[in-house]
N, C-alpha and C positions, 0 to 999 in steps of 0.2 A: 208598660200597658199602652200607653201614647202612640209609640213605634207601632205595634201590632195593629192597631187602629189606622195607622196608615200604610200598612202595610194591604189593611181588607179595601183600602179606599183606593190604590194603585192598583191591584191587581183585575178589576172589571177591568179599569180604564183600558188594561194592555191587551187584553180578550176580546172589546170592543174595536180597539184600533187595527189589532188583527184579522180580525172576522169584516170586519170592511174592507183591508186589503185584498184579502182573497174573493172576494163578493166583487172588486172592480175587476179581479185577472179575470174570474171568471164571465163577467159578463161582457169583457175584452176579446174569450176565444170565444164565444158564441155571436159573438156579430162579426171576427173574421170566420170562423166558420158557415156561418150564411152567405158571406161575400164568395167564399171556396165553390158550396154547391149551386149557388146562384150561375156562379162562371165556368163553371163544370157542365152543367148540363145548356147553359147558350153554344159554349164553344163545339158543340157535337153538334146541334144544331147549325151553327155557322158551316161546319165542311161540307155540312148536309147540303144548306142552301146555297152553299157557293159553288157546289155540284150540278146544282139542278137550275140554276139560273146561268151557268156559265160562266160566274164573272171571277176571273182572280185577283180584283181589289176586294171580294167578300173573303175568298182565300186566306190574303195576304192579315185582312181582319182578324181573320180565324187565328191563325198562325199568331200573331201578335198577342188575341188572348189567351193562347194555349199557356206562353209565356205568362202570363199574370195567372192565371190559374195556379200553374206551378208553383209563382212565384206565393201566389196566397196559400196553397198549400204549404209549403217550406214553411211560411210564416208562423200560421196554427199550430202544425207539430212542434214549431220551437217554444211555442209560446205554453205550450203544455208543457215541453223537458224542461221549460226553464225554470218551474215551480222544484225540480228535483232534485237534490243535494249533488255535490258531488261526490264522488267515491273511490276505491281505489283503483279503478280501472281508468277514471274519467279523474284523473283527481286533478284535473282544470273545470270543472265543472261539464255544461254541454253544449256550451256557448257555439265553439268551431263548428260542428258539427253544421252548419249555417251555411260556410263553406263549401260541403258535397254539394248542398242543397243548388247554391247558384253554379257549380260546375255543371253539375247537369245540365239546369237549366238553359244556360248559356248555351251548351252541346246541342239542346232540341232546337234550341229558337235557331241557330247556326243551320244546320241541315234541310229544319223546314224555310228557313229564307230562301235557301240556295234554291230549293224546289219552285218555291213559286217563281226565282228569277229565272228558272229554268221553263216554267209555264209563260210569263209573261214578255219577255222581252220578244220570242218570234212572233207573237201576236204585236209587235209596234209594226211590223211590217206590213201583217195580214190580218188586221184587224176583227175581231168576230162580235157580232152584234150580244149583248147578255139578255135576259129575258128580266127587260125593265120594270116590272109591276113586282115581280118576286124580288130585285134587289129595294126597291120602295119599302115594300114591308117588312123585309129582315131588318132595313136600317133602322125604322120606327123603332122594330120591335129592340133593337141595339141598340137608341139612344134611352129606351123603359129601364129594360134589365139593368145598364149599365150606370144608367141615373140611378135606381132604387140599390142596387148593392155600395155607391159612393154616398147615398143618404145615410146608409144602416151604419156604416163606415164614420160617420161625419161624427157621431156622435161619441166616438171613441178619443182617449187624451194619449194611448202611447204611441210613441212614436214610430211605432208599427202599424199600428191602424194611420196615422196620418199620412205616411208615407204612401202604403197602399189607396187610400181614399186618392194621393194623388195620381195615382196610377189608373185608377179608373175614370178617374174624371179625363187623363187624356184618353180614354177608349171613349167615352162620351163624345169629346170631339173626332174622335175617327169615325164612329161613324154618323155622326152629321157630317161630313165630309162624304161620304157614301152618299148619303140622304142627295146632298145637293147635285153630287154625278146621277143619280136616278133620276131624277126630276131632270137637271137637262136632257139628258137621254131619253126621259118620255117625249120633250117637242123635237129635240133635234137629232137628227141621226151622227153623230158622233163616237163610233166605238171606240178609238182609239183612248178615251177616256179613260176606258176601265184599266186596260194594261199601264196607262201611265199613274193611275192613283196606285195602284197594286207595287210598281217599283217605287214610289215614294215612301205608301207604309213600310216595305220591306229596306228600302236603307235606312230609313230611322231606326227601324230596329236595329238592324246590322252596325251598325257606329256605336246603339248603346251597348249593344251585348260585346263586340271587340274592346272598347274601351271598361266593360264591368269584368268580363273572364281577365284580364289581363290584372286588373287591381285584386281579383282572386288567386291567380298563381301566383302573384306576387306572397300575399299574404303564405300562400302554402310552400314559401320561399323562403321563411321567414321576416321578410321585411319588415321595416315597420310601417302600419298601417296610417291613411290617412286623417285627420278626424272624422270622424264617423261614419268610416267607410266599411267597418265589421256592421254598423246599423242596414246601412244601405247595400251594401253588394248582396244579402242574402235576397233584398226584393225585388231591386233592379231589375228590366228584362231587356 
C-alpha cells in the first residue's frame, strides 16, 4: 500500500519535469524563429538598399546576413527534428542532418562573396560616390533589427540560441561600422571607403566559411570531430 502511495507521489513529479522541458524547447524555437524572420525580411531589404544607394559595403552586409539567416534557419529546423526520435531510416537520430545545412550554407556565402569581390575591388580604382543619407539609415535601421533579434536571442540558455545571439551581435558591429563610413562620408568626400569596408566584410567572411566548410567535409569524411564543432559548424557562417 506504501509503494502505491509513492508511486501516485512520483508520477506528477515526472509529468511536471517533463512538461517544463518541452515548454523551454519550445519557447527556445520561437524566439530562434523570430530571430529567422526578423533576418529574413532585413536581408531583402539590405540588397534592396544596397542597390539603390550604390554601396557594396551594404552589399557585402547583405551577403553576410544572408549567411546567418540561413544559418538561423538550419538552426530552427534542427531544433524542431531534434525533438524526434530516431528511426529506422535515421536510426542515428537527426542530429547530421546539420551538416547539409552548413554545406549549403557555406556554398552561398562562397559564391556571393566572390560577387561582391567581383563588384568591389574595380571600384578601389574608380572609386563611386554611394548615396550617403540612404546608407545612414539602413545602418540605424541595421543596428535596431539586429540589436532587437540578439535581445530576443539573449534570453535563451541553449547553446544554439547563444551561439547565434553571438552571431548577431557581430552583425550589430558591422553595421555600426557602416554607420561610422556614412557619417564620414556625409562631411568628407571619400568613396573609396565603401569598396574597402565591402572587401573587409567579405574576407571575414571568406576565412570563416573556408575554415567551417573544411571542418564539415571533414566531418562527412568521417573524421573525428572537434569538440563541439557538430555544435558549431551547423551555425557558423
Amino acid at each position: 500500500m506504501s509503494h502505491s502511495h509513492e508511486q501516485l507521489h512520483e508520477q506528477p513529479h515526472k509529468h511536471s519535469h517533463s512538461h517544463s522541458h518541452s515548454h523551454t524547447k519550445d519557447m527556445s524555437s520561437q524566439r530562434i524563429g523570430w530571430a529567422f524572420f526578423l533576418n529574413f525580411c532585413f536581408t531583402i531589404i539590405e540588397f534592396i538598399g544596397g542597390w539603390l544607394t550604390n554601396s557594396t559595403a551594404i552589399m557585402a552586409n547583405a551577403v553576410h546576413d544572408l549567411g546567418d539567416t540561413l544559418s538561423i534557419g538550419s538552426a530552427w529546423i534542427l531544433n524542431k527534428l531534434g525533438k524526434k526520435q530516431a528511426n529506422s531510416e535515421f536510426s542515428y537520430g537527426f542530429r547530421r542532418l546539420s551538416l547539409f545545412g552548413a554545406l549549403f550554407n557555406g556554398i552561398v556565402l562562397v559564391v556571393g562573396s566572390l560577387w561582391i569581390m567581383s563588384e568591389a575591388v574595380p571600384r578601389l580604382s574608380n572609386p563611386v560616390m554611394p548615396e550617403t543619407e540612404g546608407m545612414l539609415l539602413l545602418a540605424i535601421f541595421g543596428v535596431c533589427v539586429n540589436g532587437f533579434a540578439a535581445y530576443k536571442l539573449s534570453a535563451g540558455e541553449s547553446l544554439n540560441e547563444r551561439i547565434l545571439n553571438w552571431h548577431l551581435l557581430e552583425d550589430v558591429l558591422g553595421w555600426v561600422a557602416v554607420l561610422i563610413v556614412s557619417i564620414v562620408l556625409i562631411f568628407v568626400e571619400l568613396p573609396i571607403l565603401d569598396p574597402l569596408l565591402s572587401i573587409a566584410f567579405t574576407l571575414f567572411i571568406l576565412v570563416n566559411v573556408v575554415r567551417n566548410l573544411w571542418g564539415t567535409l571533414k566531418l562527412f569524411a568521417q573524421s573525428s570531430p572537434d569538440a563541439g564543432l557538430n555544435e558549431k559548424v551547423k551555425i557558423r557562417c
